[in-house]
N, C-alpha and C positions, 0 to 999 in steps of 0.2 A: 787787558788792563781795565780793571773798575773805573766808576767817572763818580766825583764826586763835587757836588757844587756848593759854591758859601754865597748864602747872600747876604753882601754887607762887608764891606772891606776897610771897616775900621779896625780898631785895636784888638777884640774878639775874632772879629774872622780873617784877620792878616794872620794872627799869631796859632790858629787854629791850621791855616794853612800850611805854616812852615812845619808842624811838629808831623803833620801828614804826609808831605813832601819828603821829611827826614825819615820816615821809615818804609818809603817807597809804596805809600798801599795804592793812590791811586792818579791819573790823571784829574787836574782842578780846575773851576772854572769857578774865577771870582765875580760877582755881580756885584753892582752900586751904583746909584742915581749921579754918582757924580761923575762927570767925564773926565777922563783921564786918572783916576784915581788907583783903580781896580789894574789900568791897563798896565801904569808905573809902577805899583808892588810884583804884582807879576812877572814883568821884566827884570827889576833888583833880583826877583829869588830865583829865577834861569839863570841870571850872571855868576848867582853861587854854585851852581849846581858842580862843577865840574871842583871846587873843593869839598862840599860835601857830600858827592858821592851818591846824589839823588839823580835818577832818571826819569821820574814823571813830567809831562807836559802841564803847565802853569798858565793859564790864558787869565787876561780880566777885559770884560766887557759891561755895557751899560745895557744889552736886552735881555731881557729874560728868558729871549729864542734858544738862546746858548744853552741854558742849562737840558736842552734834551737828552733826553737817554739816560737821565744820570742813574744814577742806582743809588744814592744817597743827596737829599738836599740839606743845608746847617741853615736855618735862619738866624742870624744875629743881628740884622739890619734893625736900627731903633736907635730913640735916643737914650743915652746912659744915665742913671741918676747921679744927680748932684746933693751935694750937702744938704742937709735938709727935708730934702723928697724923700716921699715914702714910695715903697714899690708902687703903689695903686695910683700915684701921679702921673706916673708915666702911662696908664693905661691908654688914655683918648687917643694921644694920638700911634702909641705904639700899637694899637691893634688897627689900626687904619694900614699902618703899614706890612703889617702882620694879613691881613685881607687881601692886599693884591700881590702879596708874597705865591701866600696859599691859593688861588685863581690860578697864578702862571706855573706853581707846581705840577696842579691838576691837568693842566693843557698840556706842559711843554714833556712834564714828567711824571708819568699817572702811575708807575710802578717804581717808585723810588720810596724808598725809609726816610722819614722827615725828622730831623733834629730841632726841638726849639730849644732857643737860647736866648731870646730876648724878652728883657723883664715888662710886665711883671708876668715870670715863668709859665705861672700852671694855668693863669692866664689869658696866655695867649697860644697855648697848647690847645685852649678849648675850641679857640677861634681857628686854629688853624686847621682841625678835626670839621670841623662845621663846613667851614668853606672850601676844603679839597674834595670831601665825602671819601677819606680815604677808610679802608677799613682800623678799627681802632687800635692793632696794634702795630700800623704803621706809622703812628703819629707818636713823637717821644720826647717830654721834657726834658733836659739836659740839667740836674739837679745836683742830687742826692752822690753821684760820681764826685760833685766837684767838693759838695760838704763834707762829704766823709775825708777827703785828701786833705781839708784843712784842720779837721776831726784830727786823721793817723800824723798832721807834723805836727802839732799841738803836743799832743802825746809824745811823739819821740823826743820835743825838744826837751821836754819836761823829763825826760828818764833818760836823756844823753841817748840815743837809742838809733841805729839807721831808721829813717823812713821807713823804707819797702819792706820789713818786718812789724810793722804795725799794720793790723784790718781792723777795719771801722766799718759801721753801717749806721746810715743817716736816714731818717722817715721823716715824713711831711710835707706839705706846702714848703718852698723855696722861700725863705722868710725868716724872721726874728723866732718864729712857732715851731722851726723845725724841731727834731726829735734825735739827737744822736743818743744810739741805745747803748750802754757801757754795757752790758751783760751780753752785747755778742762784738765784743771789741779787746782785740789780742793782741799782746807780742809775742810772733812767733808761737802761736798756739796757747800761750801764758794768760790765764785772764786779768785783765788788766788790774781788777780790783787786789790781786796780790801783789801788784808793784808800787801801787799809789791808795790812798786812804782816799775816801769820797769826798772829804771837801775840796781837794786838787781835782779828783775829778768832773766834779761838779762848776770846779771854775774855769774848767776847760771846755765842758758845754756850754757855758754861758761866751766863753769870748769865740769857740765855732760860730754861737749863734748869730753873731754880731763881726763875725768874718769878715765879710765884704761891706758891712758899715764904714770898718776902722778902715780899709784900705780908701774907699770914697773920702773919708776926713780927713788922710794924710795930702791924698795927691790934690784936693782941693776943687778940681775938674774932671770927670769922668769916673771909671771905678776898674775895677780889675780886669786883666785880660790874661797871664800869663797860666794860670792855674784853668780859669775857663778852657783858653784854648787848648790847653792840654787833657783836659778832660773830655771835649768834644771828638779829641783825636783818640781819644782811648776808645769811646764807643763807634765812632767808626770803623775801627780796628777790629772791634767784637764783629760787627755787620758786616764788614766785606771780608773777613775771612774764616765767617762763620763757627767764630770761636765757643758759645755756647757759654759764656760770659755770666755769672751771677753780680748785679752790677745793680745799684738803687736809683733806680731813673722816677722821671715824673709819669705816671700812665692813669689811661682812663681807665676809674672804677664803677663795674657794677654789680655790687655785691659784697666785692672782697672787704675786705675790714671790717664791715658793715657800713659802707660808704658808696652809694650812689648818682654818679653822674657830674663825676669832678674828677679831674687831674690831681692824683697824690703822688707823692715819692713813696713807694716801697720796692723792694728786692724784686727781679723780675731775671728771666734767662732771656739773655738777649743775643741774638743770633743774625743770621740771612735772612729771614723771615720780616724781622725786626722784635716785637716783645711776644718771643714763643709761649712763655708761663708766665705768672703771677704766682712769687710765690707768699703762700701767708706763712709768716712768724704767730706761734703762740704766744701771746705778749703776756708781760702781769697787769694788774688791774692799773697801777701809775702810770704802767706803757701807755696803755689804750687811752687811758683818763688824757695823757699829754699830748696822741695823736687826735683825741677828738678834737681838742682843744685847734691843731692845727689845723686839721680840715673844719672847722667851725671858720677858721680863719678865711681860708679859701673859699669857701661859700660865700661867704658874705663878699669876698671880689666879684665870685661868680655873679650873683644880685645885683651889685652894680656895673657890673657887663653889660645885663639883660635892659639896665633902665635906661640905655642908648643904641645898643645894639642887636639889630638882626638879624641871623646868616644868612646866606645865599645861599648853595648850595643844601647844606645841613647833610649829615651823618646817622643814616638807618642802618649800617652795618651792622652784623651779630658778630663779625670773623674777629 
């Protein structure tokens, strides 16, 4: 049995835990600073287990000792934004926790696939590379999975349509900037632009982009968890059963796009390995023009990373 660890056993990594549990991929070890928080979800979701039919082992603990062996870690540990905040408010203190996240991975779990998921994304993807030293495509934003899902229901609901016959693909920084590209977004093989005229399509980019805004401004406190967790379990899924998965994560780039030494969302085979390829899209000149625009964005996080923070460890891998 695989072992797969969350740390951070709020709303993202409870809900994260259950859709993993429901499809049996692996034994879980929940982490969080709080006591008794981790240990009580854990117990609720044993208690279900005998109606739904899951047989994985579910522990929650407060050391980080636990997470050994794992073969996958999910960080979502942070605090969530609130109305108002922009992703890069939360950096201070989310990359502090983001820091001794990635130190205890390195010790407890030096050959595990690392998932980020705590904003702000590409982020704290870069810090978590820095301070495991792990090789870089072990390390993986948890992105462009969850944009594009909100991308293909956008889409369906707008053409009455199932979900799971709509594919999407979403580039960029994890942000207002991202990139959903309509010229590789299907129903069922159909290019979307035969079913919808471009100004619906277009107003379907714009409220993707602002996806998790609107959910932040209904609930008032905190922000999305159900779509995240589900999408954290999806790539897990690619990783421990080494699906070979084309799937738009956050990765380090050096090179690709013509983009160096930043975490972006593009298409990537994601596997046991963790991010086996990189793949490039031939984009049109608008494409590229809107991705720079996003990793312009991203850099500029990056910059103000660098003007409080220095890794420990740091990341010379080529692999």
């Amino acid at each position: 049995m695989h072992k797969v660890s969350i740390i951070g056993a709020g709303h993202v990594g409870a809900t994260a835990v259950y859709y993993i549990a429901e499809k049996n991929l692996a034994d879980i070890v929940m982490v969080d600073v709080v006591e008794g928080l981790p240990q009580a979800k854990a117990l609720d979701y044993l208690h279900a287990a005998p109606m739904r039919k899951y047989s994985v082992h579910i522990s929650g603990t407060n050391d980080y000792k636990d997470i050994i062996d794992s073969d996958v870690v999910v960080i979502t540990a942070g605090i969530p934004r609130k109305p108002g905040m922009d992703r890069m408010d939360l950096m201070k203190i989310n990359v502090g926790i983001a820091k001794k996240a990635s130190l205890a991975i390195a010790e407890y779990a030096p050959n595990a696939i690392v998932i980020v998921v705590s904003n702000p994304l590409d982020i704290i993807a870069m810090v978590t590379l820095q301070e495991s030293g792990f090789a870089l495509k072990k390390v993986i934003g948890m992105a462009g999975v969850l944009d594009s899902t909100r991308f293909r229901y956008f889409i369906a609901q707008e053409l009455n349509v199932w979900p799971g016959d709509v594919m999407a693909m979403v580039l960029g920084g994890h942000g207002d900037s991202m990139v959903p590209l309509s010229r590789y977004t299907r129903v069922n093989g159909i290019p979307v632009s035969e079913l919808m005229d471009q100004a619906t399509i277009d107003q379907l980019i714009d409220r993707t982009r602002t996806g998790g805004g609107e959910i932040v401004s209904l609930l008032k406190k905190g922000s999305a968890f159900y779509a995240p967790g589900a999408s954290v379990a999806k790539m897990v899924e690619a990783i421990v059963k080494d699906e070979k998965r084309v799937l738009p994560v956050s990765a380090y780039l050096r090179g690709e796009y013509g983009y160096y030494d930043v975490f972006l969302g593009v298409p990537v085979l994601l596997g046991r390995n963790g991010i086996e390829k990189i793949i490039q899209l031939d984009l049109t000149p608008d494409e590229k023009q809107a991705l720079d625009q996003s990793a312009l964005g991203v850099k500029k996080g990056v910059e103000t990373l660098r003007s409080f923070y220095r890794p420990g460890l740091g990341s010379d891998s080529s692999e």
